[in-house]
C-alpha positions in Angstrom: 88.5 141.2 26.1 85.8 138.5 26.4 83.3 139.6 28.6 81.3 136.7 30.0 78.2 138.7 30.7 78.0 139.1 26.7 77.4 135.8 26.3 74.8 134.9 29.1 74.2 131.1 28.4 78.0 130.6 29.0 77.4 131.6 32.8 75.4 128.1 33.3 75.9 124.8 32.4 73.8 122.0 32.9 76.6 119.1 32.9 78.8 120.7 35.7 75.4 122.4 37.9 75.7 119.9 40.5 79.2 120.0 41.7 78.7 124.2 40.7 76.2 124.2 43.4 78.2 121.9 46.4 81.1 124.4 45.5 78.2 127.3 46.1 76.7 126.3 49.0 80.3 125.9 50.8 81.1 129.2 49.8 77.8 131.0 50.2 78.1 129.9 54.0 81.4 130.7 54.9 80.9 133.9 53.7 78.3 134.9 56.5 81.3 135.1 59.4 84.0 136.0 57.2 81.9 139.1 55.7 80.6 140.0 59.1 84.4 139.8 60.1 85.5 141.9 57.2 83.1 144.4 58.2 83.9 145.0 61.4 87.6 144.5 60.5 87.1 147.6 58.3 85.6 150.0 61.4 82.4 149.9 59.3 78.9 148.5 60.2 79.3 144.4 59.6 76.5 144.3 57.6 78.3 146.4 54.8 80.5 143.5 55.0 77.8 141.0 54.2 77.0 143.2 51.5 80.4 143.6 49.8 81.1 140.4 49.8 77.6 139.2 47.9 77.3 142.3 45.1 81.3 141.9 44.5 81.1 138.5 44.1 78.3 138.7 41.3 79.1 141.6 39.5 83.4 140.4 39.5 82.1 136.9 38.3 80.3 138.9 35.2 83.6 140.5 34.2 86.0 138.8 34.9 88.7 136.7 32.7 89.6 133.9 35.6 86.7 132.0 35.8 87.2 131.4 39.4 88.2 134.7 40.6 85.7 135.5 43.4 85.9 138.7 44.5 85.4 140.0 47.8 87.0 141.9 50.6 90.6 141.0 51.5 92.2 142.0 55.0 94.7 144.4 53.5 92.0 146.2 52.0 89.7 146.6 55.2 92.5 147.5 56.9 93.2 150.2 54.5 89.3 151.1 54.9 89.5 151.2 58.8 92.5 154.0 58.6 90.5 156.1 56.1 88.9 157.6 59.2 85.1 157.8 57.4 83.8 158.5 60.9 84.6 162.1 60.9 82.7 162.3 58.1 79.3 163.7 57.7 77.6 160.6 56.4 79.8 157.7 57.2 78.0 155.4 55.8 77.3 157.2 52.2 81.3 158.2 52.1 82.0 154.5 52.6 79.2 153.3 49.6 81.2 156.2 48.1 85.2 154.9 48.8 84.0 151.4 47.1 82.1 153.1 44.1 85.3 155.1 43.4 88.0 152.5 44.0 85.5 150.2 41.0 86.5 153.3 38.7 89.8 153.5 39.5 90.1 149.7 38.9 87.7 150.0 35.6 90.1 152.9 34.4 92.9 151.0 35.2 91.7 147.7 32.5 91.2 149.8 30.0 94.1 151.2 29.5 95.7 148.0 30.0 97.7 148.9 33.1 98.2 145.0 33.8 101.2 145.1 33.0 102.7 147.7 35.2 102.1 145.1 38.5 105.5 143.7 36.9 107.3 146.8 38.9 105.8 146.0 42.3 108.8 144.2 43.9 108.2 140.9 45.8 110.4 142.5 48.7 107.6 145.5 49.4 104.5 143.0 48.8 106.0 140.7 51.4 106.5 143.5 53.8 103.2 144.6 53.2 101.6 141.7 53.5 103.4 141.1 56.6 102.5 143.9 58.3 98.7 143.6 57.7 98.8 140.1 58.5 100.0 141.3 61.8 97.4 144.5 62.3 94.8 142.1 61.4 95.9 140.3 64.5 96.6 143.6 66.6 93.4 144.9 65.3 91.2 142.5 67.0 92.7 142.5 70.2 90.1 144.4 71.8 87.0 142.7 70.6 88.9 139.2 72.0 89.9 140.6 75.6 86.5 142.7 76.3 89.1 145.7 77.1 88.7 148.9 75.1 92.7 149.6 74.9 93.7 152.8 74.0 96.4 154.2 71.8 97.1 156.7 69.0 97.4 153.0 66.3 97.4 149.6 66.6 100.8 149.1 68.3 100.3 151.4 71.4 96.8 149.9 71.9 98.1 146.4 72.1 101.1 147.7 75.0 98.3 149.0 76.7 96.5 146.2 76.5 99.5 143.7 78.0 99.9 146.6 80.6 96.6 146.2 81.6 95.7 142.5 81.0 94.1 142.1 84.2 91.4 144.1 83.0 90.6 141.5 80.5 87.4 140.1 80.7 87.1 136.2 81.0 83.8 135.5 78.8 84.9 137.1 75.6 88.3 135.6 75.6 86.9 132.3 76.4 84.4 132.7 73.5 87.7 133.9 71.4 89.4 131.0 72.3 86.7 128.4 71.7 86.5 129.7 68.1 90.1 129.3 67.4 91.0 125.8 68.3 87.8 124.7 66.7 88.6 126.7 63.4 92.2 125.2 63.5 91.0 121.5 64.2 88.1 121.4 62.1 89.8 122.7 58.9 92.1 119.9 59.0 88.6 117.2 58.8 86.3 116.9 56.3 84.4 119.8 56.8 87.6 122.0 55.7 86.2 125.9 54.8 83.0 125.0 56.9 84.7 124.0 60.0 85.1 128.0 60.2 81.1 127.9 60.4 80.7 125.9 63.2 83.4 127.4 65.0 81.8 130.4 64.9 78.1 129.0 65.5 79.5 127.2 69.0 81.7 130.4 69.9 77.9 132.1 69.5 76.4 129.1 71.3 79.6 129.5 74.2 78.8 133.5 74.2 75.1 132.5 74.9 75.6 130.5 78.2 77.9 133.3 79.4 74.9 135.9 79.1 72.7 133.1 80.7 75.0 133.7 83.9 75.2 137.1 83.6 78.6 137.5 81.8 78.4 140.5 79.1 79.6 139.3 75.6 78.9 141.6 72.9 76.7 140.3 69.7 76.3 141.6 66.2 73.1 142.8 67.2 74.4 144.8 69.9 76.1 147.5 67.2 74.1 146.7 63.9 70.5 145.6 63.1 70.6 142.7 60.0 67.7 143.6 57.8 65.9 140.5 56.4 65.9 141.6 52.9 68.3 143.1 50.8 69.9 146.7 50.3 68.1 149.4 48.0 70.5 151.2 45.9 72.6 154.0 47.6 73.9 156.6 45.3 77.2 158.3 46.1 78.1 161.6 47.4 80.3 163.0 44.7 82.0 166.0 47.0 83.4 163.1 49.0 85.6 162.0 45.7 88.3 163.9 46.9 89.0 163.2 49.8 88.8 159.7 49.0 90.4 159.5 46.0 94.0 158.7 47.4 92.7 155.5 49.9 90.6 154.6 46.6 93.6 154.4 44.3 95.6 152.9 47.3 92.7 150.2 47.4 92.6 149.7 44.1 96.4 149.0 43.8 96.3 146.5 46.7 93.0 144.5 44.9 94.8 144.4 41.8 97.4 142.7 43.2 96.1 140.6 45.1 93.6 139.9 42.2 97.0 139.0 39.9 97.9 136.4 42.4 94.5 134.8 41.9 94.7 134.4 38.3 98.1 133.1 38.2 97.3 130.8 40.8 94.1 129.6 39.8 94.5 128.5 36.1 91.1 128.2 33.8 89.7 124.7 33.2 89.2 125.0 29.2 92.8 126.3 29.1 92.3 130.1 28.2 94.8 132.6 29.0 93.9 134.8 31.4 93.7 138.9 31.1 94.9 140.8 33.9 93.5 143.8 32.4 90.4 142.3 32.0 90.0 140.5 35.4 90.9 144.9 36.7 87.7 145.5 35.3 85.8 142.6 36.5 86.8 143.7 39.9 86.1 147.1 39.4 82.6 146.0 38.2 82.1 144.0 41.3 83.4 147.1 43.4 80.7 149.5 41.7 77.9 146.9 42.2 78.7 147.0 45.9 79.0 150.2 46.4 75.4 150.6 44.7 74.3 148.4 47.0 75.7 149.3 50.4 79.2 146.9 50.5 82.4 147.5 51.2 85.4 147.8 48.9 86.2 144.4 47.6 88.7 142.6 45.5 90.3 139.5 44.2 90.6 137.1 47.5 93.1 134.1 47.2 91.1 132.3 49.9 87.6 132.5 48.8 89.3 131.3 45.4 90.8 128.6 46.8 87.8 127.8 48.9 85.5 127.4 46.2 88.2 125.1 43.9 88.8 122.9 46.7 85.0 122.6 47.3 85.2 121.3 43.7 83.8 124.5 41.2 84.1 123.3 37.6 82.7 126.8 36.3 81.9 130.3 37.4 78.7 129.5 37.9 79.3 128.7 41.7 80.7 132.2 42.5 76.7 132.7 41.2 75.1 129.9 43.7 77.3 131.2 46.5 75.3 134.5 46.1 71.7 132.8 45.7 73.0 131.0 49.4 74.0 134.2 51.0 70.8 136.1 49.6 68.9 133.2 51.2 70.4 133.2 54.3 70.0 137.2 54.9 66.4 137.0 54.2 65.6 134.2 56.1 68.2 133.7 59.2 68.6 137.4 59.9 68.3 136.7 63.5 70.3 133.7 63.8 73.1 136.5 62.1 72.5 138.9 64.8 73.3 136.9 67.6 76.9 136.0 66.1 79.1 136.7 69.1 81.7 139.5 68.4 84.9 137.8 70.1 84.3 134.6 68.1 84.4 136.6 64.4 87.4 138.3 66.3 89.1 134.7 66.8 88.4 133.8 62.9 89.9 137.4 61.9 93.0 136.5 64.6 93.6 132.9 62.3 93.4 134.8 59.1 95.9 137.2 60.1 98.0 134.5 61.4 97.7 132.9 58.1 99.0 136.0 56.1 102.4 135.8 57.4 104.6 133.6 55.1 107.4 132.9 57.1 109.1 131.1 54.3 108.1 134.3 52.0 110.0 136.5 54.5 113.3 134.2 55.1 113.4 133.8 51.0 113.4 137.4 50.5 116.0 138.1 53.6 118.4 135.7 52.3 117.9 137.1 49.0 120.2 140.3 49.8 120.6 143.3 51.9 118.5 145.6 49.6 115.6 143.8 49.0 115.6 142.5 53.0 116.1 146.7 53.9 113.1 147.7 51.5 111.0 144.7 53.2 111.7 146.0 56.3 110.8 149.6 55.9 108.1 148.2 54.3 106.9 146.2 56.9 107.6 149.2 59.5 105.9 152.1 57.6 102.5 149.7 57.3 102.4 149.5 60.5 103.5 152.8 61.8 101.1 154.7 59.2 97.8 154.6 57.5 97.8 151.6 55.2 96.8 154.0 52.0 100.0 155.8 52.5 102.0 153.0 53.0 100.5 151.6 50.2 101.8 154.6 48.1 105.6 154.6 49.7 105.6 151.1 49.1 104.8 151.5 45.2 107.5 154.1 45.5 110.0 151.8 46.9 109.6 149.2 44.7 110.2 151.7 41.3 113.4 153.1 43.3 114.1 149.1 43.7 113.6 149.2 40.1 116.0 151.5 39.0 118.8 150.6 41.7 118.8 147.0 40.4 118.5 148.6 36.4 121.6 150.8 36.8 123.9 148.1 38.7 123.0 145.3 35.4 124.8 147.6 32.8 128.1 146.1 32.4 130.6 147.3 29.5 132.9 145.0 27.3 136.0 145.8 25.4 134.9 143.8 21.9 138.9 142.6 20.4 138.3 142.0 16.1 140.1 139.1 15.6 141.7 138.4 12.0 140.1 135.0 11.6 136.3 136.8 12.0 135.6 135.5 15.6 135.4 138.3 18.1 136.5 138.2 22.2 135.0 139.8 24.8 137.8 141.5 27.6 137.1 144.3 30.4 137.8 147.5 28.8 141.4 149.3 29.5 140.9 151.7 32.7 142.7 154.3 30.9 142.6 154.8 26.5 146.0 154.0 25.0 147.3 155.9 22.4 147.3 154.8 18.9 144.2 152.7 19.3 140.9 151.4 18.6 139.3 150.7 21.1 135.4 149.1 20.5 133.3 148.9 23.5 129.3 147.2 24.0 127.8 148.0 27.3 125.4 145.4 27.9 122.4 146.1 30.0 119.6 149.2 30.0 120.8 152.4 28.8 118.6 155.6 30.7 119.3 158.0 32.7 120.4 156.5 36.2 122.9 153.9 34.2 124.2 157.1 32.1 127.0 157.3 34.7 127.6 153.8 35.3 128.6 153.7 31.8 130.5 156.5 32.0 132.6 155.3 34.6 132.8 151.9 33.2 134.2 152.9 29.6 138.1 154.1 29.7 140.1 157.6 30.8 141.0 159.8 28.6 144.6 161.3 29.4 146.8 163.6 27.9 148.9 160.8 26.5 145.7 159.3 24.7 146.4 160.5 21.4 145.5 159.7 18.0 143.0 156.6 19.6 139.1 156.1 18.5 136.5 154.9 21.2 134.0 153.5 19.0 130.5 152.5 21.3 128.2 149.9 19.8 124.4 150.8 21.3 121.8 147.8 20.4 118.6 147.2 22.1 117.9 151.3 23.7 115.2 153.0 21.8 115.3 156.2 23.7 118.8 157.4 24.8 117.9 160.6 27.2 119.4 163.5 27.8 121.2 162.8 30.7 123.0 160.1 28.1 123.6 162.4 25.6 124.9 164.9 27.7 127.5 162.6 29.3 128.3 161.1 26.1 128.9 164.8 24.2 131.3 165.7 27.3 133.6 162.0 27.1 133.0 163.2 23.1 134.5 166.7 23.8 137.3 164.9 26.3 139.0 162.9 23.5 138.3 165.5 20.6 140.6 167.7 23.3 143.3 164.8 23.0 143.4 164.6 19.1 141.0 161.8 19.3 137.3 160.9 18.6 134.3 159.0 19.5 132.1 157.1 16.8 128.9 155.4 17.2 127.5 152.4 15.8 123.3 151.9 16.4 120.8 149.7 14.7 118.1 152.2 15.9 117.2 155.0 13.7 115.6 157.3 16.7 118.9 156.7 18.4 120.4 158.5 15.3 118.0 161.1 15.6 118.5 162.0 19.2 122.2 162.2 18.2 121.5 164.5 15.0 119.1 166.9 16.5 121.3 167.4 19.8 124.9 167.0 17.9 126.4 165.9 21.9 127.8 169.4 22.0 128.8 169.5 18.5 131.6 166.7 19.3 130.7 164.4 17.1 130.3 164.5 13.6 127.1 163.1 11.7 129.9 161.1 9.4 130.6 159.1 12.6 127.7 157.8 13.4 127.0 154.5 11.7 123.5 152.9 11.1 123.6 148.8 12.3 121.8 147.0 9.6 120.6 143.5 9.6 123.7 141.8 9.3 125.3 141.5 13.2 128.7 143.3 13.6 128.5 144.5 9.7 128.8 148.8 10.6 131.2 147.6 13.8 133.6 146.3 11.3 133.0 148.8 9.1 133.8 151.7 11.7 136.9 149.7 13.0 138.6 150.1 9.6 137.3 153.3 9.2 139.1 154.4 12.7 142.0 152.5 12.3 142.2 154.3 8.3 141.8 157.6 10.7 144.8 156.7 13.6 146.8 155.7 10.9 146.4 159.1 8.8 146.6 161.2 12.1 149.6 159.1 12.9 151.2 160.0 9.6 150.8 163.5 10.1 152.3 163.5 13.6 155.1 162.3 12.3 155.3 159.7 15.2 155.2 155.9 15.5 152.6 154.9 16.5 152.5 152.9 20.2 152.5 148.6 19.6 148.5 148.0 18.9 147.6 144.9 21.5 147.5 142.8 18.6 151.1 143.1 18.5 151.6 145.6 15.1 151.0 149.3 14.1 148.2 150.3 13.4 149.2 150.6 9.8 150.2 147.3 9.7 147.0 145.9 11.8 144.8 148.2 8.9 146.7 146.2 6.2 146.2 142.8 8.0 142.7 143.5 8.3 141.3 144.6 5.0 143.2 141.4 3.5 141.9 139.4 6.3 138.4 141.4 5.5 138.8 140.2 1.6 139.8 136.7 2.7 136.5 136.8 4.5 134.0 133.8 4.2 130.0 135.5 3.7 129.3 133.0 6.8 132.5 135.2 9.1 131.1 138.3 7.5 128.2 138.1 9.0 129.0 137.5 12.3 
């Protein structure tokens, strides 16, 4: 991992400061409202917002492996801050300097050891439900703060019923103001002002909330539940006998920003063409989550929008995630009470277009069309967000998607009868339902070999009956490096079944801890060590070497019976097909050989 803060001069350029600094200031603006918002989206005082959005964004962009990975809070996170409850704390404010301190060293823990890879499991079905859903308690969240009526209900959904039960108590001022804010934020974006026309939204909702108080009309401000200090936080240290309590909304917060954060990097590619490190970008947000804790923010993480805001703005480095700080810093030391007088229903209309602007319809017809399983998990998904704390919800939905996981593992395996043919080629047919008598019958399941598929295959590879005598099952394994118990237990029982009906199982592997497994656990002692072969490098070499040793086998049991043996489906006896095939064997070309 290449840490940029290693190599400071690399965190300024001279050639690309100019359009660095455009991008900055763009980004260092909008992020007044939009922290405020995330803020008081979270429950918390909106100045923590301010906060978590400037330290995360410096301390991410000294980490991090995308260059233009800005990190900051995220709606699904401040939802998941609001349901931690931290009011019934003893020092809410410490606990929640606290829940963003811990969520960095769950995130910091989780880059070192390399734990990017593991977002693989997280199905797209569960993170379109979840998204979903907070898309649409962001919007249910802020009802309240837009209609002036304090609605009440045990979560989001009963407070918005009694809200439409009641909407005559709805006052006019703040949803006027509300209003205002969001046709101005969904015109302007679409002129030249783009990411700023949320800015002046929000600056003529103040202005609209302003006039209202003029007449007499109550429209609550920023000032009117936090002050806005004109200078910046001193460092807060945390209160470590909160840890665990918070430990399970930090890892659920820490899952959710990693994510997200993923999304970011694939989406935002570097401009000198590096790869980047998921793993490494874990611990530049984690960095930018302890800096902001340490300085009084909220939990933060890798945000698609900001990203995207401070691209389009035209960023050529990282630098600008660095001006956008230097713009904020300025802004709370100097405009502190232009901040205050922000009007509450207008950051409540920007929150209501964000929210709006998480659900993907597209994203949740793909995934409905894609099949009843993934369009069920979606759903309980999306139901269980919004039913339940988000950090729970967070956890079932990790849990879903590893059941997903393993449903969709277990129905891939899919078993093949493999037919020798005399001229070297070999043909793939479905394997008989029930094992012939006098045969060899060679079968390749294809697909994941553990525990859940250990039945599958089972069920897949042919009955043994009382008239199955004198046959060999003979079961290729390539690709498993661990078989499992619950395979080897199934496999020493079908082992016992045909050593019960005078027949036998061999095994052909080209993995040597395979063999081991085998060896150590002996299936039940129902196979013998001489019938386990070793693949080598040469494909289909031990299969064709156990074929002739099983058909050597049938035809000596065979012999011994005293009874003709039944038509092989080659059309011979088996003593005849054994003759066939070691001339055809000797006739061999090195080239057929080797297939």
């Amino acid at each position: 991992m290449k840490f940029p803060i290693l190599k400071p001069r690399s965190l300024f350029h001279r050639e690309t400061a100019k359009d660095d600094a455009v991008a900055g200031l763009v980004l260092g603006v909008e992020s007044i409202p939009d922290g405020l918002a995330s803020g008081l989206l979270a429950g918390v005082n909106p100045v923590a917002g301010l906060y978590g959005y400037l330290y995360g964004m410096i301390g991410g962009a000294l980490f991090t492996s995308t260059a233009f990975m800005t990190v900051q809070a995220t709606g699904a996170m401040s939802i998941i801050v609001a349901d931690v409850d931290l009011a019934s704390r003893d020092n809410p404010a410490r606990s929640l300097f606290t829940l963003t301190i811990l969520t960095g060293l769950v995130m910091i823990i989780a880059g070192l050891l390399r734990m990017g890879a593991f977002l693989r499991f997280v199905s797209n079905s569960v993170m379109t439900g979840f998204i979903t859903a907070v898309g649409i308690n962001i919007v249910l969240g802020q009802l309240n703060d837009f209609s002036g009526y304090d609605a009440q209900g045990g979560n989001r959904i009963a407070r918005t019923f009694d809200l439409l039960f009641n909407l005559n108590e709805a006052k006019l001022a703040p949803v006027v103001v509300g209003t205002v804010t969001i046709v101005l934020i969904v015109g302007l974006q679409r002129t030249r002002l783009g990411a700023l026309g949320m800015v002046v939204a929000v600056a003529v909702g103040s202005a609209v909330a302003a006039i209202f108080q003029s007449a007499d009309h109550q429209v609550e401000l920023v000032r009117d539940i936090a002050d806005v200090p004109n200078s910046l936080p001193f460092v807060q240290l945390p209160i470590i006998s909160e840890v665990p309590y918070l430990l399970l909304p930090a890892i659920s917060l820490a899952f959710v920003g990693l994510v997200q954060g993923a999304g970011v990097s694939a989406g935002f590619p570097n401009g000198d063409g590096s790869l980047p490190s998921n793993s490494q970008d874990f611990i530049g947000q984690g960095a930018g989550n302890v800096l902001a804790g340490l300085f009084q923010g909220t939990p933060v993480g890798g945000s698609m929008s900001a990203s995207a805001i401070v691209t389009d703005a035209g960023a050529r480095s990282r630098t600008a995630l660095f001006f956008a700080g230097l713009v904020m810093a300025i802004v709370l030391l100097a405009f502190a009470p232009l901040v205050e007088r922000i009007a509450i229903p207008s950051v409540a209309g920007l929150l209501i277009v964000v929210g709006i602007g998480t659900i993907k319809p597209a994203k949740v017809r793909t995934v409905a069309l894609t099949g009843k399983v993934p369009f069920l998990v979606m759903s309980i998904t999306l139901v269980l967000t919004m039913m339940i704390p988000l950090q729970f919800a967070v956890m079932y939905g990790v849990t879903l998607s590893v059941l997903l996981f393993v449903i969709r593992q277990s129905s891939r395996l899919v078993t093949f009868r493999l037919e020798l043919q005399d001229d070297g080629r070999v043909r793939e047919v479905k394997p008989p339902l029930e094992l012939p008598p006098g045969e060899v019958v060679v079968l390749q399941p294809f697909g994941p070999i553990f525990f859940a598929t250990a039945t599958v295959l089972l069920d897949q590879m042919p009955t043994v009956t009382p008239l199955s005598r004198h046959s060999v099952v003979i079961l290729r394994i390539r690709g498993s490096d661990d078989a499992g118990t619950t395979f080897l237990d199934i496999l020493g029982k079908y082992a016992q079944s045909l050593r019960d009906a005078d027949c036998k199982l061999m095994i052909v592997t080209n993995n040597q801890h395979v063999i081991k497994q085998i060896d150590e656990r002996m299936v039940t002692q129902a196979i013998n060590a001489e019938n386990v072969y070793r693949g080598t490098e040469y494909v289909g070499e031990m299969v064709r070497q156990a074929y002739t040793d099983a058909l050597e086998w049938v035809a000596e049991q065979t012999a011994e019976s005293g009874q003709a043996a039944e038509p092989a489906e080659v059309g011979s006896t088996a003593e005849t097909v054994l003759s066939s095939r070691r001339s055809a064997h000797e006739d061999m070309s090195s080239d057929q050989l080797a297939l």
